[in-house]
Backbone as CSV, one residue per row, in Angstrom:
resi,resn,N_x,N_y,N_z,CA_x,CA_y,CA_z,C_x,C_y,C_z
1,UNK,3.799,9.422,-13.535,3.452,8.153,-14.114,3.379,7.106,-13.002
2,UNK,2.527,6.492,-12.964,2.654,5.259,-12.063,2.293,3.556,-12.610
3,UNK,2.511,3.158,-11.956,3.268,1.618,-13.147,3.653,0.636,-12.253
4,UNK,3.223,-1.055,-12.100,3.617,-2.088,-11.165,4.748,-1.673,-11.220
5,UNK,5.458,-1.910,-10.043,6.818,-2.129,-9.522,7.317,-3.801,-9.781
6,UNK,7.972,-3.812,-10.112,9.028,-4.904,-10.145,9.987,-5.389,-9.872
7,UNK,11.080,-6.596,-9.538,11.857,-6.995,-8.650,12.709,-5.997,-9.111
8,UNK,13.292,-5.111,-10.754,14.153,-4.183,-10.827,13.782,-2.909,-10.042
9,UNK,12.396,-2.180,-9.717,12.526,-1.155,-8.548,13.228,-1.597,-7.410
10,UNK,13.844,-2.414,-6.898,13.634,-2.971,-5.457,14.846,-1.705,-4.989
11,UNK,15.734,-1.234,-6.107,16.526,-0.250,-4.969,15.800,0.797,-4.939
12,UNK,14.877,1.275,-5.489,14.520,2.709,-5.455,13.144,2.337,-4.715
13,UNK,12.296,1.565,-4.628,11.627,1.080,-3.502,11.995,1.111,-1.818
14,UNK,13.412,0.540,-1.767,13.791,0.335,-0.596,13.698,1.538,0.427
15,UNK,14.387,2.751,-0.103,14.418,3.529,0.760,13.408,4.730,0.927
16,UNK,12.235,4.703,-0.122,10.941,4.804,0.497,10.043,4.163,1.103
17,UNK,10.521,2.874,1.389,9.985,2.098,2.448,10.515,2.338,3.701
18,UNK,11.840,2.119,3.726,11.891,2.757,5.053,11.341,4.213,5.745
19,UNK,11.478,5.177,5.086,10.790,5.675,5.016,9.178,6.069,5.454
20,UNK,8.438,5.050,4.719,7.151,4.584,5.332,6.971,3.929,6.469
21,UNK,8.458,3.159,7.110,8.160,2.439,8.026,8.526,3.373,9.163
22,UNK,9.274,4.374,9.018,9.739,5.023,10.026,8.382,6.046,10.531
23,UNK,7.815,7.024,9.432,6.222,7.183,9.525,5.458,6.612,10.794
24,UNK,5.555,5.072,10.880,5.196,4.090,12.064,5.992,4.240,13.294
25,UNK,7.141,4.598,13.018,7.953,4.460,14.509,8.733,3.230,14.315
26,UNK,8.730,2.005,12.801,8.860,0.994,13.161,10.379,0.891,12.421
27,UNK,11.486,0.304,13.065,12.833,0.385,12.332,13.587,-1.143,11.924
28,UNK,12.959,-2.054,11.317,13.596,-3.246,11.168,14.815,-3.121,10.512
29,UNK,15.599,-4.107,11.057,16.794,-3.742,10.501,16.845,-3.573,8.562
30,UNK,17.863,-3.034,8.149,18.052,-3.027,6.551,17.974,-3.617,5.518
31,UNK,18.500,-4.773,6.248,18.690,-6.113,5.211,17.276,-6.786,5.258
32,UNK,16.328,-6.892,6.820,15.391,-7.812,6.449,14.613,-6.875,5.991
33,UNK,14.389,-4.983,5.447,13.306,-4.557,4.761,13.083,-4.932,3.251
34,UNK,14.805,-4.873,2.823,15.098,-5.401,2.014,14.208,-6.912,1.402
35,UNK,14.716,-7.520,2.225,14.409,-8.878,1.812,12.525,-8.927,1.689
36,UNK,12.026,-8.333,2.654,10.533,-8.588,2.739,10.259,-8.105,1.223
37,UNK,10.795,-6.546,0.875,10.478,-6.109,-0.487,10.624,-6.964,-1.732
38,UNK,12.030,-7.519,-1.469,12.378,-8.778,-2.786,11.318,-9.750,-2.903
39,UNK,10.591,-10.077,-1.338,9.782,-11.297,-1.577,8.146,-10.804,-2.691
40,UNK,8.262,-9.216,-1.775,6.727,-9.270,-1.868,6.774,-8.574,-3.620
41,UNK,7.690,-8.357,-3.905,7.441,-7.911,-5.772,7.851,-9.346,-6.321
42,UNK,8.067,-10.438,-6.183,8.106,-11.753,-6.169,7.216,-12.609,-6.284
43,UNK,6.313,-12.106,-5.211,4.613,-13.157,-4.547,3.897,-12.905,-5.547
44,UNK,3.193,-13.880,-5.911,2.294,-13.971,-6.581,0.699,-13.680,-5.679
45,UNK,1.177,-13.222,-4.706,-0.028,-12.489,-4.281,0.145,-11.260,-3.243
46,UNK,0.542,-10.840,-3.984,1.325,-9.352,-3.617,1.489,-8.116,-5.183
47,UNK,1.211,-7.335,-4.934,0.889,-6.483,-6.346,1.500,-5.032,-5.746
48,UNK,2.524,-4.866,-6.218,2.769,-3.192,-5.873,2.933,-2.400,-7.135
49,UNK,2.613,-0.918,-6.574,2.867,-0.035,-7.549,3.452,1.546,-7.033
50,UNK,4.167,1.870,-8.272,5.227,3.015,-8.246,4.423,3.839,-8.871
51,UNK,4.558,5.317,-8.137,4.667,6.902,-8.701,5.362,7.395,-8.912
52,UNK,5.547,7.420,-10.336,7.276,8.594,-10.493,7.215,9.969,-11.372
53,UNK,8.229,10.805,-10.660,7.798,11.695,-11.672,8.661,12.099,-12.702
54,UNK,8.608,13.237,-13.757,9.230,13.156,-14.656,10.683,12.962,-14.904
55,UNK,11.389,13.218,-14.105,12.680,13.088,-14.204,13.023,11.534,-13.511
56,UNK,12.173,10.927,-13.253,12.362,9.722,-12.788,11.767,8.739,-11.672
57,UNK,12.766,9.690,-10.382,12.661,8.766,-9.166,11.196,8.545,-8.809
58,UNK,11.274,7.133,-8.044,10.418,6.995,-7.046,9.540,7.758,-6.320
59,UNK,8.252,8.508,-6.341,7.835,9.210,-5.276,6.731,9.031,-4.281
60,UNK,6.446,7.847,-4.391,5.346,7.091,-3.808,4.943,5.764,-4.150
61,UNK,4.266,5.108,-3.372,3.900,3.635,-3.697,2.688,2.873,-2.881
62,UNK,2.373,1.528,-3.249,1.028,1.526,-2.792,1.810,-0.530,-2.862
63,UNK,1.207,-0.774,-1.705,1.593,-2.679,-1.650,0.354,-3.259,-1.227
64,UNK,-0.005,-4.092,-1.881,-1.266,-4.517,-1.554,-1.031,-6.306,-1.533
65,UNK,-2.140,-6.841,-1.013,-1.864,-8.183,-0.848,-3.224,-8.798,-1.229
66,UNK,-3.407,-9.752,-1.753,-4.877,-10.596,-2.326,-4.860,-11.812,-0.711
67,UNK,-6.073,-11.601,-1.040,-6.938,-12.547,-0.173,-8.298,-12.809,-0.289
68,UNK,-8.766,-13.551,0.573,-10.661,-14.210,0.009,-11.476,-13.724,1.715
69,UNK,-12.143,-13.036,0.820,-13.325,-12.935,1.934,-14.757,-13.921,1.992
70,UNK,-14.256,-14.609,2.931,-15.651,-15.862,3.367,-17.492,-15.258,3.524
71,UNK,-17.094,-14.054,3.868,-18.546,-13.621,3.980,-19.206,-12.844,2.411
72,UNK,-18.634,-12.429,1.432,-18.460,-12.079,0.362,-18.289,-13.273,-0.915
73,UNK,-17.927,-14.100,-0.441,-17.532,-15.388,-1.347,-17.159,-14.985,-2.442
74,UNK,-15.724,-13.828,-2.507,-15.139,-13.792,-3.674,-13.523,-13.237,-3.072
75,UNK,-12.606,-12.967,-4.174,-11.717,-12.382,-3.636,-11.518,-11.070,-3.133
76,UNK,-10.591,-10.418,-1.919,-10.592,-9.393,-1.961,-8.557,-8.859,-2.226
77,UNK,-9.008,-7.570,-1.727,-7.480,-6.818,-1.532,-6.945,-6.102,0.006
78,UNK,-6.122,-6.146,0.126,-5.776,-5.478,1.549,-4.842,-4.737,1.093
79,UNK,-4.999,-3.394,1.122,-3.847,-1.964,0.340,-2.973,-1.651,2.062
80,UNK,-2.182,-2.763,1.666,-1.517,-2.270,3.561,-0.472,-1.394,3.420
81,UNK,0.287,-1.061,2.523,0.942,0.513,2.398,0.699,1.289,1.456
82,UNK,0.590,2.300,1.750,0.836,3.872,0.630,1.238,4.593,1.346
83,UNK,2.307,4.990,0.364,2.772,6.041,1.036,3.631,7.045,0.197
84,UNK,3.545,8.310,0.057,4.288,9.483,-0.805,5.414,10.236,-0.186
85,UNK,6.434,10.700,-0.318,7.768,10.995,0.037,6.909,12.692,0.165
86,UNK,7.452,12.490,1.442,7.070,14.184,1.819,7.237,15.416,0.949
87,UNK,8.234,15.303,0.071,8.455,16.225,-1.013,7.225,16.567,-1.837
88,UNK,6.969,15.367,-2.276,5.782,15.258,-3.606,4.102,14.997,-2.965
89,UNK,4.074,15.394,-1.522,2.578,15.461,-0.838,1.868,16.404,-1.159
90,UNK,0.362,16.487,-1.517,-0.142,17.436,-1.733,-0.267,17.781,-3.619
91,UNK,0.035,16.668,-4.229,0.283,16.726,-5.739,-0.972,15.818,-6.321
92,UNK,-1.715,14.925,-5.664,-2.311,14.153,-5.994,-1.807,12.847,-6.263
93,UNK,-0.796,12.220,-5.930,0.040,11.198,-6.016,-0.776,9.908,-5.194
94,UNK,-1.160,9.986,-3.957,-1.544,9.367,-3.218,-2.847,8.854,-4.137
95,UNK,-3.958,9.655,-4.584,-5.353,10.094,-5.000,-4.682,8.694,-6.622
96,UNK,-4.327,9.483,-7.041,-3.551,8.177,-8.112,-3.152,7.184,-8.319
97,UNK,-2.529,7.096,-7.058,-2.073,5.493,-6.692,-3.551,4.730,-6.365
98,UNK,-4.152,5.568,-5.350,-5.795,4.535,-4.905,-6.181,4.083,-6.364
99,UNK,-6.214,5.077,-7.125,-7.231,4.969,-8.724,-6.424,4.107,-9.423
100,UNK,-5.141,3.527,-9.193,-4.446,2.471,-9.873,-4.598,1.259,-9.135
101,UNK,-4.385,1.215,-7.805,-5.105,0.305,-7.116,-6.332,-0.099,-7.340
102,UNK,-7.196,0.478,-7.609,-8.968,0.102,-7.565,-9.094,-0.689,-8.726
103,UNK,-8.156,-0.313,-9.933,-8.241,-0.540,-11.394,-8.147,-1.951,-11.488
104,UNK,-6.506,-2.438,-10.739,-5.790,-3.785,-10.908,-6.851,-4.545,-9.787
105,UNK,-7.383,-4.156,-8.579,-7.862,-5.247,-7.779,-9.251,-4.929,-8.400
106,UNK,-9.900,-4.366,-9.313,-11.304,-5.176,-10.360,-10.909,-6.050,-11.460
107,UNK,-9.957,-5.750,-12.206,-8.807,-6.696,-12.622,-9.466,-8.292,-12.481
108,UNK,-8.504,-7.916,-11.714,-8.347,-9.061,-10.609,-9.494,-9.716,-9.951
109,UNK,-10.342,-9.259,-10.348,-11.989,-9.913,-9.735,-12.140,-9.666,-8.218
110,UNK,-11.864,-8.622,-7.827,-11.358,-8.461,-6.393,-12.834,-8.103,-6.018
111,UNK,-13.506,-8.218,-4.814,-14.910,-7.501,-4.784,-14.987,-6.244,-3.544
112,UNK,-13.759,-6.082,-3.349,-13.380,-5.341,-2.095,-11.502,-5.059,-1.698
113,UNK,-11.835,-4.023,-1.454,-10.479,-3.178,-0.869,-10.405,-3.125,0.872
114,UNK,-9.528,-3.483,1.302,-9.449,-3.253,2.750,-8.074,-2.702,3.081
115,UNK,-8.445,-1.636,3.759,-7.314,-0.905,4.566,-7.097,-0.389,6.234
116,UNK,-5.956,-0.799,7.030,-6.075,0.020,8.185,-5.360,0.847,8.021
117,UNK,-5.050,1.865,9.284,-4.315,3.198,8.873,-4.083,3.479,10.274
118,UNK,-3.566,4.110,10.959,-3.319,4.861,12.636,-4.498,5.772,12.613
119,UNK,-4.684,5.793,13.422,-6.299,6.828,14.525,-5.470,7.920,14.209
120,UNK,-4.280,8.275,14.449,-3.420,9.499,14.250,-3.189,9.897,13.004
121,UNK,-3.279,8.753,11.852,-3.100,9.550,10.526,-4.262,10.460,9.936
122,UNK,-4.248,11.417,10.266,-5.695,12.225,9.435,-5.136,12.384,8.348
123,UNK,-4.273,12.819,7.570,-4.147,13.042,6.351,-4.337,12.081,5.469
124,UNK,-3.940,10.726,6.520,-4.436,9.097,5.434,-5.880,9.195,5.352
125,UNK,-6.526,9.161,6.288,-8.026,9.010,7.006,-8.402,10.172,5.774
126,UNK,-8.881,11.348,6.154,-9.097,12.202,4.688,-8.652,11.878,3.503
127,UNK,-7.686,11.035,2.940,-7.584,11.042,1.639,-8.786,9.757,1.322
128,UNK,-8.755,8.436,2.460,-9.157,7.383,2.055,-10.556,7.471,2.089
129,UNK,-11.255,8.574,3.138,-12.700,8.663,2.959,-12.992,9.901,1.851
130,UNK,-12.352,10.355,1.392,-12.759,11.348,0.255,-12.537,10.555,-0.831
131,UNK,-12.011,9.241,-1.019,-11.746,7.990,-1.707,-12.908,7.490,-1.988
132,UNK,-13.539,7.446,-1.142,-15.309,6.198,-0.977,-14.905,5.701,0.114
133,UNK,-13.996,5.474,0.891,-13.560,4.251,2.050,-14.937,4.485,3.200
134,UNK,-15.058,3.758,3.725,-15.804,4.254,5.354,-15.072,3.024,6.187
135,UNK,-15.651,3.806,7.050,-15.217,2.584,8.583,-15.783,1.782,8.549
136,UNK,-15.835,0.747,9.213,-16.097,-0.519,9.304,-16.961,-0.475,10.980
137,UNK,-17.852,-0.124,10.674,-18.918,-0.227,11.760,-19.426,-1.265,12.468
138,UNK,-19.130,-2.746,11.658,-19.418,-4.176,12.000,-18.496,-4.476,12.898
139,UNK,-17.356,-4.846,12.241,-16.449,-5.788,12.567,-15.593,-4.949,13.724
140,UNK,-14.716,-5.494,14.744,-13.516,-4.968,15.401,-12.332,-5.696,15.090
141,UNK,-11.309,-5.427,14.800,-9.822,-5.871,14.271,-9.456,-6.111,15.314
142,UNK,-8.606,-6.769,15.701,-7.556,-7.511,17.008,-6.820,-7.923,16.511
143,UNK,-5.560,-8.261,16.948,-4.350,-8.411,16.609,-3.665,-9.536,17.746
144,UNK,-3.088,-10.395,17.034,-2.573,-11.432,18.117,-1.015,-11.588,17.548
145,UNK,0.052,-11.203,18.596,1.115,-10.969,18.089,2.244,-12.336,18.771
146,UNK,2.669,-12.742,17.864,3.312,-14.377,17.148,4.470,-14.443,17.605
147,UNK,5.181,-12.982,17.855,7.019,-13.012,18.664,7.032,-13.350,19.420
């Protein structure tokens, strides 16, 4: 079953986020993953969603964030995590979450989905172009970092 998450997932969220973040290499401390999660099932422009399976827990999730694209002149979405607990990979979980994602950001009048992913994730990369996704042949992403 998969279903918005809400500020009551936030414990069973938490530690498949870390999780996802470790995936990255990236280890912020506990308390502030915590806190980012409290904010972003909070934001009113922030939309997440849970995969669970029958007996319950958590087994994947998808966080997305709203924003406006100027060249499009409507709103879009940025799906900046998904991610499935190694156990439950290979079930179609991931494939489910996109199709719950796509649902809420037309919803939402969204006119576009945007995602990055690591050059190294092929298993993301294959799920998201067997999705409809393609690359982005126009534009180049850069990153200007604020610490």
């Amino acid at each position: 079953m998969i279903r918005r998450l809400t500020p009551a997932d936030l414990d069973s969220l938490t530690p498949l986020f870390a999780a996802y973040l470790d995936f990255y290499g990236v280890r912020p401390p506990p308390a502030a993953q915590r806190a980012f999660l409290a904010a972003r099932l909070q934001a009113d422009d922030s939309s997440a969603f849970g995969a669970f399976d029958e007996s319950g827990p958590l087994t994947g999730f998808a966080l997305c964030h709203s924003t406006h694209n100027s060249l499009r002149l409507a709103p879009a979405w940025i799906l900046h995590d998904l991610f499935v607990s190694p156990d439950h990979r290979r079930q179609g979980i991931a494939r489910q979450l996109l199709a719950t994602v796509h649902a809420a950001a037309r919803t939402a009048g969204a006119g576009e989905i945007i995602l990055s992913t690591a050059h190294t994730n092929t298993a993301g990369r294959s799920l998201y172009e067997g999705a409809g996704y393609r690359l982005d042949e126009v534009f180049r992403t850069y990153v200007f970092d604020l610490r």
